[in-house]
C-alpha positions as CSV (number, residue, x, y, z in Angstrom):
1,X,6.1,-0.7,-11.8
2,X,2.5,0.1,-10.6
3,X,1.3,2.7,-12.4
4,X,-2.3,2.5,-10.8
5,X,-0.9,3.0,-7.2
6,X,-1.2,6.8,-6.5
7,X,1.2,8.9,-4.1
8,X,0.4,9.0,-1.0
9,X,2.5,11.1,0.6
10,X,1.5,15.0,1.4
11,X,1.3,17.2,-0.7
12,X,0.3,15.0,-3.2
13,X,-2.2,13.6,-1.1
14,X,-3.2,15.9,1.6
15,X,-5.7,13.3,3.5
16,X,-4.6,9.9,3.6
17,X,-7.7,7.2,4.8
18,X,-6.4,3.2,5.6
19,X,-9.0,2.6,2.6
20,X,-5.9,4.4,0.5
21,X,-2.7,2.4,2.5
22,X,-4.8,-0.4,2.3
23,X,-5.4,-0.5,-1.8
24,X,-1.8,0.6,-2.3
25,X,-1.0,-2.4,-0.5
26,X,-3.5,-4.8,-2.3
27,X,-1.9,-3.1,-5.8
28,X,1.8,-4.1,-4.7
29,X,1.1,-7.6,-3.5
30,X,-1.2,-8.1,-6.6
31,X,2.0,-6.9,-8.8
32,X,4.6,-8.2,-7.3
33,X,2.8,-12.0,-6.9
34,X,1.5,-12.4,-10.3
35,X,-2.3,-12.9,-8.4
36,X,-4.9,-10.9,-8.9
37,X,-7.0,-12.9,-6.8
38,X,-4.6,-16.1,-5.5
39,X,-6.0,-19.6,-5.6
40,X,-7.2,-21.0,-2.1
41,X,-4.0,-22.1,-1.5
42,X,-2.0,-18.7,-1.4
43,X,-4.7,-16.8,-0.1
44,X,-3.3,-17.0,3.7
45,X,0.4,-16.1,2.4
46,X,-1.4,-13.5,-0.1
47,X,-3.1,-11.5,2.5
48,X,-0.3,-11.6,5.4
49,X,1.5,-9.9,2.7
50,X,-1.1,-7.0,1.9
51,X,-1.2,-6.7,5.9
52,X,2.5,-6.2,6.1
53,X,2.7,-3.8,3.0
54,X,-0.2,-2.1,4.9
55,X,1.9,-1.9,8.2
56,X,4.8,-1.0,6.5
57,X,3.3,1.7,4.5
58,X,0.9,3.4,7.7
59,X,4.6,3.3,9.1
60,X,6.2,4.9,6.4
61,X,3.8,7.5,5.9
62,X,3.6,8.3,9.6
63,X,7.6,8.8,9.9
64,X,8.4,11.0,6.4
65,X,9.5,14.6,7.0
66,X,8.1,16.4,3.6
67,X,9.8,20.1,3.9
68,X,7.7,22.8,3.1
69,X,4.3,20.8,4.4
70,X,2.6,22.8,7.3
C-alpha cells in the first residue's frame, strides 16, 4: 500500500527517531485520505489523524517482542 514507508521495526531499523514514527505516520494518513496536503477545511481532522497514527505507532513499536534482537 505505501511503498515509500520503511520498516521500522529492529532489525531493520536499529534506531528509531519520532522524526521516523512521525513521517510513517504523515505517509499513511496522506495514503489512506487521498491528501497530500488537505484543504483548510480537513486540515484539523488531517493532522489529529497523523497524531493518532503517531501514537499508535510509538505504541506499537515500544510493545513488539522481535526474537533474536539483543
Amino acid at each position: 500500500m505505501c511503498r515509500s514507508i520503511k520498516t521500522l521495526r529492529p532489525p531493520m531499523a536499529p534506531e528509531v527517531t519520532e522524526d521516523d514514527i512521525h513521517a510513517a505516520a504523515l505517509q499513511y494518513v496522506r495514503k489512506v485520505s487521498g491528501f497530500r496536503a488537505p484543504a483548510a477545511h480537513n486540515q484539523e481532522a488531517f493532522d489529529r489523524a497523523v497524531l493518532a497514527v503517531t501514537d499508535a505507532t510509538r505504541e506499537l513499536l515500544a510493545d513488539l517482542v522481535v526474537r533474536g534482537a539483543s
